[in-house]
C-alpha positions in Angstrom: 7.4 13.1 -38.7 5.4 11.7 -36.0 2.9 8.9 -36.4 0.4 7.5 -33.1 1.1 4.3 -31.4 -1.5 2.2 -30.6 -1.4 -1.2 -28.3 -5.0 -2.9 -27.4 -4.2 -6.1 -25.0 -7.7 -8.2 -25.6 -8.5 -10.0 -22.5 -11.4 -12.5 -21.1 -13.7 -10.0 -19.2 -11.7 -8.6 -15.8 -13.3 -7.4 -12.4 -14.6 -4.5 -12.7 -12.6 -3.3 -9.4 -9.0 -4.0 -11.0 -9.6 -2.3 -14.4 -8.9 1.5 -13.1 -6.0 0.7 -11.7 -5.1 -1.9 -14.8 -5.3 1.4 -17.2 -3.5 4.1 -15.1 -0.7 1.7 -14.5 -0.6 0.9 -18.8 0.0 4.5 -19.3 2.5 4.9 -16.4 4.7 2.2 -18.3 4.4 3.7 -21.6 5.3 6.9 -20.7 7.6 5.7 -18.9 9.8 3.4 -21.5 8.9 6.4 -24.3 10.9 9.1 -22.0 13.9 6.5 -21.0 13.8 5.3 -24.9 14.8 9.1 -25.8 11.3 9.2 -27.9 9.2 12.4 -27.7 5.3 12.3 -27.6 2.6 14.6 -27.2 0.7 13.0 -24.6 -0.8 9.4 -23.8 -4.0 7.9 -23.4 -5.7 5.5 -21.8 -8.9 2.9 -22.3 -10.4 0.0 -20.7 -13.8 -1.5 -21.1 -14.3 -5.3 -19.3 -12.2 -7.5 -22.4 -9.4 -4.9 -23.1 -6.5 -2.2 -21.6 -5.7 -0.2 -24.2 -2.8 2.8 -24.7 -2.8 5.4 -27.1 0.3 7.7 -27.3 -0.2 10.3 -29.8 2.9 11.8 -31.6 5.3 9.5 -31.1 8.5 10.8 -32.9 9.7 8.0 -36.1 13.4 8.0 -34.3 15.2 8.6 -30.9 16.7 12.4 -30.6 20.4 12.1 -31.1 22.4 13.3 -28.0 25.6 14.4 -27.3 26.7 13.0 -23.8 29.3 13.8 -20.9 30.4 11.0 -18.8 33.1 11.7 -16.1 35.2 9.6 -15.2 38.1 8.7 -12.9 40.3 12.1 -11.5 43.3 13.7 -13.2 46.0 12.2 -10.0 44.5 8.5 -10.9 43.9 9.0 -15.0 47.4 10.1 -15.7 50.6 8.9 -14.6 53.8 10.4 -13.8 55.2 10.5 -17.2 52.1 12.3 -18.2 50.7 9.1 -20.0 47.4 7.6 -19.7 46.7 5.0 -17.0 45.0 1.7 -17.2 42.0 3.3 -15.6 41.8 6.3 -18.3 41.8 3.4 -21.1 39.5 1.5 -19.6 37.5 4.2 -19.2 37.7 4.9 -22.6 37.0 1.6 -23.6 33.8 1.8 -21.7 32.2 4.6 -22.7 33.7 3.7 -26.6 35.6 7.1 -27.1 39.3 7.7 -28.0 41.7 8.9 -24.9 42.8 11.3 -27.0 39.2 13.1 -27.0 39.4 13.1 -23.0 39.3 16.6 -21.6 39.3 18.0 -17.8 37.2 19.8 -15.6 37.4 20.6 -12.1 34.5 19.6 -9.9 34.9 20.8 -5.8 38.4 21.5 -6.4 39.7 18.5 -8.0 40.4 17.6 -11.5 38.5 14.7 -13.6 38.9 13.7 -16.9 35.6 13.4 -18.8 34.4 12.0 -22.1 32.3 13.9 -24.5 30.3 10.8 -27.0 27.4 11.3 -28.9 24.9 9.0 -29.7 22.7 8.7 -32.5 19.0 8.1 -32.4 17.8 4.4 -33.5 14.4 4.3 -35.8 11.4 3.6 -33.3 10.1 0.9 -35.6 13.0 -1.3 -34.3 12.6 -0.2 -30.3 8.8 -0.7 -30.0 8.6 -5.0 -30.8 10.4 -5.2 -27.3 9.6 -2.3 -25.8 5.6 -3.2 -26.1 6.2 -6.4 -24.8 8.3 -5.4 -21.8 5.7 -2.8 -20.7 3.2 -5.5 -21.2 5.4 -8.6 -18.7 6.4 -5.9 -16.4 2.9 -5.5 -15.0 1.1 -6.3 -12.2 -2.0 -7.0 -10.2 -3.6 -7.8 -7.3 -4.3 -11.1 -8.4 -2.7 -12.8 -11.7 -3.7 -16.0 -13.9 -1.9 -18.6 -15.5 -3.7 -20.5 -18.2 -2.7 -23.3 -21.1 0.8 -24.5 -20.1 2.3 -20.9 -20.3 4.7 -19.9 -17.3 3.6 -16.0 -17.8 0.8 -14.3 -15.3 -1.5 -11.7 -16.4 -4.7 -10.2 -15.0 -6.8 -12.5 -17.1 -5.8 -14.8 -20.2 -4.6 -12.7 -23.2 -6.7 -13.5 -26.1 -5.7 -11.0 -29.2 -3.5 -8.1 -29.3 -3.4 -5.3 -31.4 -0.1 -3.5 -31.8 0.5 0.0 -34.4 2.7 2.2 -35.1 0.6 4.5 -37.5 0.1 2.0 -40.1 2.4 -0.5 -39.6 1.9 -3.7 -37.3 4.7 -3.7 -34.9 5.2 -7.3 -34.0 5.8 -9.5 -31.4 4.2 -12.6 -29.5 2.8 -13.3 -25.8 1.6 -16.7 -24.9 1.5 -17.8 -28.8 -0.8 -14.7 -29.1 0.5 -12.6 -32.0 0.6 -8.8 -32.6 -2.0 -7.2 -35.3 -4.5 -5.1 -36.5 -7.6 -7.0 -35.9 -9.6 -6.5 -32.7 -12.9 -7.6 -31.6 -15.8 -5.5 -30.4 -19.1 -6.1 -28.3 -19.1 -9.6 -27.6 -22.9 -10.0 -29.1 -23.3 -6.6 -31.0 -20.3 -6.4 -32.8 -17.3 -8.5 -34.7 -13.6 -8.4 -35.6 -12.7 -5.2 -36.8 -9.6 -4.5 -39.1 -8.2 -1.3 -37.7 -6.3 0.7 -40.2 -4.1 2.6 -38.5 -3.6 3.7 -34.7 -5.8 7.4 -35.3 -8.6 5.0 -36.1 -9.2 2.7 -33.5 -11.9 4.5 -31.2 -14.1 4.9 -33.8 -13.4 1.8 -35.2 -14.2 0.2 -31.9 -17.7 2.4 -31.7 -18.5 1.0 -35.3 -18.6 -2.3 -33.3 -21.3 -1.2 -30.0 -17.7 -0.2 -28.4 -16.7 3.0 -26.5 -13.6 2.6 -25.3 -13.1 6.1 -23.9 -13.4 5.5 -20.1 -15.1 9.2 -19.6 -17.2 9.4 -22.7 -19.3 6.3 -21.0 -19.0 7.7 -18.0 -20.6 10.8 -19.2 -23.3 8.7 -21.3 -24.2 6.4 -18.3 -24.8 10.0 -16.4 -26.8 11.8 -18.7 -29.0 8.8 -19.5 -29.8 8.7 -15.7 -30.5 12.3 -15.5 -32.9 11.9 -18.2 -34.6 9.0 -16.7 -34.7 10.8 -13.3 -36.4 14.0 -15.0 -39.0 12.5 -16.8 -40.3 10.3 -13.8 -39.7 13.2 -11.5 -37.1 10.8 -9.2 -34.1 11.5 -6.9 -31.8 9.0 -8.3 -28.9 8.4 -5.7 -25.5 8.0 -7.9 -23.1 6.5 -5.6 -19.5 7.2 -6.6 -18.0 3.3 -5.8 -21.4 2.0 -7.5 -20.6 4.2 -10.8 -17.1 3.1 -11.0 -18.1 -0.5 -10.9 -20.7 -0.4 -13.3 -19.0 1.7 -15.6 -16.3 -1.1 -16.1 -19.1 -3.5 -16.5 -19.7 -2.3 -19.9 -18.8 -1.4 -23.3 -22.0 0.3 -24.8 -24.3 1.5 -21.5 -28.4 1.8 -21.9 -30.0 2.8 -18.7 -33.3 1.2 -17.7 -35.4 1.2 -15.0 -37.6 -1.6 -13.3 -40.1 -2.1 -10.3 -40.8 -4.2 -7.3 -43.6 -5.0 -5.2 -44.4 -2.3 -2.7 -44.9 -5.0 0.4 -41.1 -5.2 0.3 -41.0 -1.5 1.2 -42.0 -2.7 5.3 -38.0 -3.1 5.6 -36.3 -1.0 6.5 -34.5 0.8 4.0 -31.0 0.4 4.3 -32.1 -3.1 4.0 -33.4 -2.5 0.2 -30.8 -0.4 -0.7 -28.2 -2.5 0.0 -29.5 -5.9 -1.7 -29.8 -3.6 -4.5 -26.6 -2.2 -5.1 -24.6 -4.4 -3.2 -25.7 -7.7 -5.0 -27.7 -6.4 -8.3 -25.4 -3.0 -8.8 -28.9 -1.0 -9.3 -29.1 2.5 -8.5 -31.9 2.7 -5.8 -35.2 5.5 -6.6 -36.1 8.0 -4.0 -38.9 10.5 -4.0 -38.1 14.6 -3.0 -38.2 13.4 0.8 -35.5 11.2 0.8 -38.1 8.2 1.0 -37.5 4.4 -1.1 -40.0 4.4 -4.0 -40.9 0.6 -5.5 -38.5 1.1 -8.6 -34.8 0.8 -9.4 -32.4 1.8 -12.3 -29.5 -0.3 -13.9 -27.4 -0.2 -16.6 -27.1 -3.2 -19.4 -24.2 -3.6 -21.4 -26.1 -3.2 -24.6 -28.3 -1.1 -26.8 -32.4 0.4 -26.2 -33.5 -2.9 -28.0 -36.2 -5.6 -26.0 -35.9 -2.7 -22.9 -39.0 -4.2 -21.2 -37.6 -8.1 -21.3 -34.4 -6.8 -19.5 -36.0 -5.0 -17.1 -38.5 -7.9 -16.0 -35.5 -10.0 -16.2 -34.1 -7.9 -13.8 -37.2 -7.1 -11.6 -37.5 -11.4 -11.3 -33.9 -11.4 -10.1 -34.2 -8.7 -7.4 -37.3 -9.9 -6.2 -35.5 -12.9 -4.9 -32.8 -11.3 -3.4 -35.8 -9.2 -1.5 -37.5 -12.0 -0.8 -34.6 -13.4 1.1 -33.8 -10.4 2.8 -37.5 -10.3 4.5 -37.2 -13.7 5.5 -34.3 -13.4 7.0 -35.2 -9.8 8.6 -38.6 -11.5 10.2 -36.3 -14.4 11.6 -34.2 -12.6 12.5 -37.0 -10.4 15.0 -38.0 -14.1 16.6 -34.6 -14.1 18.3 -33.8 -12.3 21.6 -30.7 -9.7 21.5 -29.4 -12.1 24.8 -29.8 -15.4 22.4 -27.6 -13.6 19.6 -24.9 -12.4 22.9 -24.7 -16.6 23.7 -23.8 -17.1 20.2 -20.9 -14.8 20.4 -19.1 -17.0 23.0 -18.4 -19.6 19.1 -17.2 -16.5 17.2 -13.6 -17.1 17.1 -12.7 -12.4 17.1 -8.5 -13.6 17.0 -7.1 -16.8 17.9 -4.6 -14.7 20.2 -7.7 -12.5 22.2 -10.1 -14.6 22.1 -13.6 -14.8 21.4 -16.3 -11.7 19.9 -17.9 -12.6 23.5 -14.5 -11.7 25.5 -13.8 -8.9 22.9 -17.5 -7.1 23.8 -16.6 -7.8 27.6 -13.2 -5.9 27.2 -15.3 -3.3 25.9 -17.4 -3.1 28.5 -14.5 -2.7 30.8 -12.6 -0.4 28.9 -16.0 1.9 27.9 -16.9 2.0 31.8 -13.7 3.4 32.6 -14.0 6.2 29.9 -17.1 7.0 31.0 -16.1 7.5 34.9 -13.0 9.8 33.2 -15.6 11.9 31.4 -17.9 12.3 34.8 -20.5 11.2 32.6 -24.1 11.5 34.7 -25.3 8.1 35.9 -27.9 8.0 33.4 -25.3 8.4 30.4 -22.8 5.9 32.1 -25.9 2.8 32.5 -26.2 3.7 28.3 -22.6 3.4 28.1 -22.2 0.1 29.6 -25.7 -1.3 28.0 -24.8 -0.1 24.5 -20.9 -1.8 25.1 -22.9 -4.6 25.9 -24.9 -5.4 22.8 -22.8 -3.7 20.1 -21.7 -6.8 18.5 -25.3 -8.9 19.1 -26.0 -8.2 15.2 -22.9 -9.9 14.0 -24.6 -13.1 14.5 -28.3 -12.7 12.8 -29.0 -14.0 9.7 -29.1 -10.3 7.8 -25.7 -9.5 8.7 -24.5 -12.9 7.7 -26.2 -12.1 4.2 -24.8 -8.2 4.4 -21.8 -7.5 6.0 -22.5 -4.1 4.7 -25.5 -3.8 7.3 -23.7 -4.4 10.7 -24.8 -1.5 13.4 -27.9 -0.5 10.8 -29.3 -3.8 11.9 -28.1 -3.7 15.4 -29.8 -0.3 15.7 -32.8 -1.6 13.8 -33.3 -4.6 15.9 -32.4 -2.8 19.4 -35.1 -0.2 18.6 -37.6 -3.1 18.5 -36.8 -5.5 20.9 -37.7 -1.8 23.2 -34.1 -0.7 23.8 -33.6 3.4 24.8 -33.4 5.5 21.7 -29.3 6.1 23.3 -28.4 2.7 23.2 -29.7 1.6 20.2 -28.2 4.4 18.1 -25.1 3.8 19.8 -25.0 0.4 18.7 -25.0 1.8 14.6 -22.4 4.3 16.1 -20.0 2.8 17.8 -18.7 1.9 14.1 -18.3 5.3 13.1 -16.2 6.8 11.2 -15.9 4.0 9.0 -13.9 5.4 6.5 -11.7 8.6 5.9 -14.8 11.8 5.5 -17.6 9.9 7.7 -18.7 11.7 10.4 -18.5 10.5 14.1 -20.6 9.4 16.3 -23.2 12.5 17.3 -24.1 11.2 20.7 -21.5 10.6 24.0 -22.9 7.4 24.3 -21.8 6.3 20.9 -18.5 8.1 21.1 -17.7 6.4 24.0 -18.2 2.9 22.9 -16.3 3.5 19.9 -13.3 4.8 21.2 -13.3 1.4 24.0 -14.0 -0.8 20.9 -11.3 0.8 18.5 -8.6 1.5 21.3 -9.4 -2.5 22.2 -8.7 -3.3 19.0 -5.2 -1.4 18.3 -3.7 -2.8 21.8 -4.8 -6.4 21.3 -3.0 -6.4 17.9 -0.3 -4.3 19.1 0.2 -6.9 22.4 0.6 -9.3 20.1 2.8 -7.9 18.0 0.5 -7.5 14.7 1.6 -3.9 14.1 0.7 -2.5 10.4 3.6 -1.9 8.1 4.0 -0.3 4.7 1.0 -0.8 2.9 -0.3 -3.9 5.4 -2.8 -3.2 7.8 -4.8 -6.3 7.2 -7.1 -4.8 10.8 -7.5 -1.3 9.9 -5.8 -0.4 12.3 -4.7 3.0 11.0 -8.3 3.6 10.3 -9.4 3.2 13.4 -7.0 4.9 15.2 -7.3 7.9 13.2 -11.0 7.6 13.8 -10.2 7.6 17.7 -8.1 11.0 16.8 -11.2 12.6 15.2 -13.5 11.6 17.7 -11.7 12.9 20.9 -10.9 16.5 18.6 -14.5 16.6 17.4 -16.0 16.2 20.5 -13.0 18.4 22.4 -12.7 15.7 24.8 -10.9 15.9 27.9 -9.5 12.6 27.5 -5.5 12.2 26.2 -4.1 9.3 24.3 -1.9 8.3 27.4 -4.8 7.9 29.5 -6.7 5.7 26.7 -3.5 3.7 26.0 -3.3 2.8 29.8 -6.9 1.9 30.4 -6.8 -0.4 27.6 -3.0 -1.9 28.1 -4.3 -2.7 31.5 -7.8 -4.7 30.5 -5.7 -6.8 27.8 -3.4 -7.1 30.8 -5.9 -8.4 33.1 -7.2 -10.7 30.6 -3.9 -12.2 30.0 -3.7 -11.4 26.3 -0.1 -9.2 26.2 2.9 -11.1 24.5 5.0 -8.0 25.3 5.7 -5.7 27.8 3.4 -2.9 28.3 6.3 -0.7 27.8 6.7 -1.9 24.4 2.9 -2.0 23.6 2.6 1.8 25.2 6.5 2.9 23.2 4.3 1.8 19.8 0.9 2.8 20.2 2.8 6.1 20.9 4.9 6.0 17.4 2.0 4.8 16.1 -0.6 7.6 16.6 1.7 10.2 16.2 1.8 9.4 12.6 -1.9 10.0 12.9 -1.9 13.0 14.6 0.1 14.1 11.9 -1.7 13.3 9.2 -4.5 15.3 10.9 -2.3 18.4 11.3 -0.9 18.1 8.2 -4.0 18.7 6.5 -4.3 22.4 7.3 -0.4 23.7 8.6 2.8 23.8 7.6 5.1 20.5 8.2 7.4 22.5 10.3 4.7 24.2 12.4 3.2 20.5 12.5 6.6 19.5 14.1 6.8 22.6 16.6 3.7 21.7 18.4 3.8 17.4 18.2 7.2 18.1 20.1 5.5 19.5 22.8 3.3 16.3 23.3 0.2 15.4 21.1 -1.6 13.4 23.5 -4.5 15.8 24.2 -6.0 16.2 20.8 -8.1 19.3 20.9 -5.3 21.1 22.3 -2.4 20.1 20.0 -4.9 21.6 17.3 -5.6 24.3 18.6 -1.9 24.8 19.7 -1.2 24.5 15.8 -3.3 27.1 14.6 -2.4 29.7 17.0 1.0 29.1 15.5 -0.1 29.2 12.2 -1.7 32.4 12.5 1.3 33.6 13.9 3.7 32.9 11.6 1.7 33.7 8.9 0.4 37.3 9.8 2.8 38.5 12.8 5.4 39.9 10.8 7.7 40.1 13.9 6.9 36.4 14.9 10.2 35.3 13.6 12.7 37.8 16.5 10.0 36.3 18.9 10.8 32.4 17.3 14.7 33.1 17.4 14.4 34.6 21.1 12.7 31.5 22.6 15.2 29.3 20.5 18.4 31.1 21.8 16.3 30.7 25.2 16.4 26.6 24.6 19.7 26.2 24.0 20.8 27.6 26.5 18.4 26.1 28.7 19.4 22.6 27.7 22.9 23.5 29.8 21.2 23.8 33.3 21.3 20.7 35.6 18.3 22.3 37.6 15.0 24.9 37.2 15.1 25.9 40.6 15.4 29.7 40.7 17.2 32.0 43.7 16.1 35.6 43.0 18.4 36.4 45.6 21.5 35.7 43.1 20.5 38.1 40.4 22.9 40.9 40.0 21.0 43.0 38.1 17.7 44.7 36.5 17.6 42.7 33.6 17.4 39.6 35.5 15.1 40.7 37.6 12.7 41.9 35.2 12.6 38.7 32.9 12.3 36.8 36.0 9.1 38.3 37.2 7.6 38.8 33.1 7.9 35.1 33.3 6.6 34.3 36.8 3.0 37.0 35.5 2.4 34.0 33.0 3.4 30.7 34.8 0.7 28.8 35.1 -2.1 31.1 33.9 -4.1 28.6 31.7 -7.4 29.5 33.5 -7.1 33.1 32.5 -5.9 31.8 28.8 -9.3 29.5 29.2 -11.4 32.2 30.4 -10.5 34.2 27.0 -11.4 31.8 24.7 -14.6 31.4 27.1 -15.6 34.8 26.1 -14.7 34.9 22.6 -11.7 36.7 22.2 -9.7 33.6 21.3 -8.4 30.4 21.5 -6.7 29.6 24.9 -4.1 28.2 22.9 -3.8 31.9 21.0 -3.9 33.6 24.4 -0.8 31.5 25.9 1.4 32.5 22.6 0.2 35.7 23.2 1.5 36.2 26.6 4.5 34.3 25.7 5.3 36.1 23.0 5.4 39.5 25.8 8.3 37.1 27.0 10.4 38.6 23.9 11.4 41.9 25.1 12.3 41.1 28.7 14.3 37.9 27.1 16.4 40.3 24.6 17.3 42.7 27.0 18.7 39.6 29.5 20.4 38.5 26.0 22.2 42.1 25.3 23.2 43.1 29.1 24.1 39.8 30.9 26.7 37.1 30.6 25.1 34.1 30.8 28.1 31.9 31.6 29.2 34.2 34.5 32.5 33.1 36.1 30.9 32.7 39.3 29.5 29.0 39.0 26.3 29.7 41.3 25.5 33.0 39.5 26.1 30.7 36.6 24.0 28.0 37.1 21.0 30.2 38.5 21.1 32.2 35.4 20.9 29.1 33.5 17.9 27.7 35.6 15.9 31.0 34.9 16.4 30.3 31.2 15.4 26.4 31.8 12.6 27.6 33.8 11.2 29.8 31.0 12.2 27.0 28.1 9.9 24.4 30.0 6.8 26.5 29.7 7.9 27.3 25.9 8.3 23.4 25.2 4.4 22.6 26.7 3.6 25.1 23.7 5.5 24.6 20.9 9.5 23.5 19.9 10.0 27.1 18.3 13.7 25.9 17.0 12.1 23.3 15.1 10.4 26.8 12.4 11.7 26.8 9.2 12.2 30.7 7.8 12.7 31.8 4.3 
């Protein structure tokens, strides 16, 4: 027999932002402690809704499977003494694993012999494991941030306030904080009352019976329909944000959708402006029309039923309307201020005790955005937009709007560059320069922007490195991972011919200059290296195979667009040149040999024979070709990067036939050693490609 276990953990209301995470983790632990306590299970659910985590695990077997176990234990030469009678270690062992030395047998594991003990263990009733097994799952737990209330020593999430604990019928009991186990919850806080539930089957619907839906994707579904429908009878494009969704959708236990209006004199600012007061601070879904344009309405969702619509929705419209209110005064104060007033006021923005002010962080900016700029031969017309835009990308830190919404940083800047008559360049650079923001944003679309963000991001990665604030495990309390990776993206997006060393030294010597390095530039340039690699990486990773991804970082992953491109032609390879693999294993042989040479100087004079001759001169046809490898992928045929493993590859034949009619390691040490420098000579150019020994074959 099998019955369903039910445990409800009835809470004051939690953040919406910690509940997700709250629920998975519940049914991690239980299904966890039911596989380690031996008891089978069909599968386990999980709820939440704002006062309760909730698992379900339907099927739970009514005892533990019996099971016959085989421990071993000490060997034959330590278990048995010389008269052939057990040693203290064999009885202990016995004694241990509760089992008679007389049951003992032997089996030979990697040639010696070990005594093992056969016992068998019969399953307990899961009545009697679940009073402590409920409450461990329950203490073991944790959050981001935990609560202590009343004089109780235990943390939680939020105070526990009832719990509900079943195993089919039956209460299975225990206490937390004075709180005891039973079968009475409580539903919506002003729609419903305590409910008795009757047995563990029952308690979703018993729960709906009181206004609440405890199924996490059932309201999820509701809240989305009821949207749709609103959307389609008023002929709106509704935007459904995903992070807006999830909040709202552990906001509430039984979702009605309803919509509400405001004034169309707020719609003179700008948009982002509206849109962001209203999700950000009222968590309403914002109404456009077909064109992508902000109509004078908004959507939200109450945490109740269709009755007195119209008093919740001017409720609501009273509320946002002060929130809008604020937002145009402060976006008209804003405009009375000069972008070279809000630059002063950067000078009292503390960016990091240890670099200084926002006003010496923009200046290192400058610096290190000018020298990028001079790198890329900009034209003198995109280098003045570099150095103006690097100049004012911080100003909107300091107005009143960005104060208010964090959110709106670079959408004001651009905003309030565009208006105070700043070149279309510099002011979108200013929103840009941020970009991406997050992992799947797209980077910035203009060389202006690009440019800034790779000074401010790269500025921001050495200052913190310099100072030794280096992200570890899961801390990266600066981003930095996300902005390097965003510096990796930019630079293979816009195929820039700009590498990570030359980056790394541009900045290492502005924090340098400024006096901001508490460790050696070695150090600094040692981790930044370490440190991006990972990133490049991650990049590859996506789309190649990890060894492939190990070939081609080995030959140096500083310039981006080419370590890519490097990685796909070996891809390809590997995947459709069904002779790739001799190729692989010739250039490999070729490497370790090569790593015997002390030199890679070459005397064709020494070679005794054809074979020599001919690799030597196959290899000297390809040295140094990469304009010709350019020029194909220039007219289409192919990557440059699949043209060079292409003409190496015609290294392969040349390379056997040196393999099957010379001896390397010639008695004659010069013959020796020129042989060997031929081989290191070909290896190097092989290594700026690709470590080939590093391919894993089935």
């Amino acid at each position: 027999m099998a019955k369903d276990l039910l445990l409800e953990i009835g809470l004051e209301e939690v953040p919406a932002r910690f509940l997700r995470a709250a629920m998975n983790q519940l049914r991690e632990k239980t299904e966890k402690w039911l596989d380690a306590s031996r008891l089978s299970y069909d599968k386990v659910e999980a709820y939440a809704t704002p006062r309760r985590l909730v698992v379900l695990a339907r099927g739970v077997a009514e005892k533990q499977d019996d099971v016959n176990e085989e421990v071993k234990g000490p060997s034959r030469k330590i278990a048995v003494d010389a008269n052939g009678e057990w040693t203290k270690a064999a009885l202990g062992f016995a004694r241990s694993q509760g089992v008679d030395a007389g049951d003992f047998t032997f089996k030979e594991l990697a040639g010696v012999e070990y005594i093992y003990a056969t016992k068998s263990l019969n399953g307990q009733e899961t009545s009697s494991l679940l009073p402590e097994g409920l409450k461990s799952i329950i203490t073991s737990m944790t959050f981001p941030k935990n609560m202590r209330w009343g004089a109780y020593d235990f943390k939680f999430i939020r105070p526990i306030r009832w719990m509900v604990a079943l195993f089919g019928e039956e209460i299975v009991p225990f206490e937390i904080t004075d709180v005891e186990t039973g079968r009475v919850s409580r539903g919506h806080r002003f729609l419903g009352g305590e409910t008795s539930i009757a047995s563990a089957a029952d308690y979703a619907e018993a729960l709906r019976a009181q206004h609440v839906l405890v199924d996490v994707e059932e309201r999820e579904a509701l809240i989305l329909k009821q949207i749709r429908e609103l959307a389609e009878e008023k002929s709106w494009n509704i935007q459904i944000k995903d992070d807006l969704l999830e909040e709202v959708l552990f906001l509430v236990e039984t979702p009605t959708a309803l919509f509400g209006t405001f004034e169309e004199s707020f719609l003179n600012i700008p948009q982002d402006v509206l849109i962001t007061s209203m999700r950000e601070h009222q968590r309403y879904f914002p109404v456009l029309d077909a064109q992508g344009k902000l109509l004078p309405f908004f959507v939200t969702v109450r945490n109740g039923d269709a009755r007195s619509l119209d008093v919740i929705a001017k409720g609501n419209e009273k509320v946002l309307r002060a929130r809008l209110s604020d937002a145009k005064f402060f976006y008209e104060e804003d405009q009375k201020v000069q972008i070279k007033d809000f630059l002063s006021k950067l000078e009292t923005v503390v960016f990091h005790e240890e670099l200084g002010s926002t006003g010496d962080k923009v200046r290192r900016i400058r610096q290190t955005a000018d020298k990028i700029a001079e790198l890329l031969n900009l034209d003198s017309e995109d280098a003045q937009d570099v150095s103006r835009a690097a100049d004012i990308c911080k100003f909107d830190l300091v107005t009143q709007m960005v104060y208010e919404f964090p959110e709106l940083q670079g959408v004001m800047g651009e905003d309030y560059a565009r208006k105070a008559g700043e070149k279309e360049s510099v002011a979108r650079a200013v929103f840009e320069h941020y970009q991406p923001r997050f992992a799947g944003e797209s980077v910035p679309a203009s060389i202006v922007g690009s440019v800034v963000s790779l000074a401010d991001k790269m500025d921001a990665i050495v200052g913190f490195f310099g100072i030794g604030i280096i992200p570890t495990g899961s801390q990266d309390p600066y981003a930095l991972r996300r902005q390097a990776a965003g510096i990796v993206q930019i630079l293979l997006d816009h195929k820039l011919d700009l590498t990570l060393d030359r980056l790394f030294d541009l900045s290492i010597a502005v924090h340098e200059q400024a006096g901001n390095l508490k460790r050696s530039a070695e150090e600094v340039r040692k981790d930044l290296n370490d440190f991006f690699e990972l990133r490049v990486k991650k990049l590859l990773s996506d789309d190649l195979r990890y060894d492939v991804v190990d070939a081609v970082i080995a030959a140096g992953f500083g310039d981006i667009p080419a370590v890519v491109s490097r990685g796909e032609a070996l891809m390809k390879a590997v995947r459709e040149d069904a002779t790739f693999k001799e190729t692989a294993d010739s250039f490999t042989r070729t490497s370790n040999l090569a790593a015997k040479a002390d030199s890679r100087e070459v005397n064709p004079e020494l070679f005794e024979g054809e074979p020599e001759r001919e690799l030597f001169e196959s290899w000297q046809l390809l040295h140094g070709q990469q304009e010709t490898w350019a020029y194909a992928e220039e007219e289409g045929h192919m990557s440059a990067a699949e043209a060079e493993l292409t003409a190496l590859a015609g290294l392969k034949q040349p390379i056997t036939t040196f393999f099957d009619r010379v001896m390397v390691m010639a008695e004659d040490e010069k013959v020796r050693a020129n042989r060997l420098a031929l081989l290191a000579a070909i290896d190097g150019d092989l290594k700026r490609f690709a470590d080939f020994g590093k391919l894993v074959w089935q």
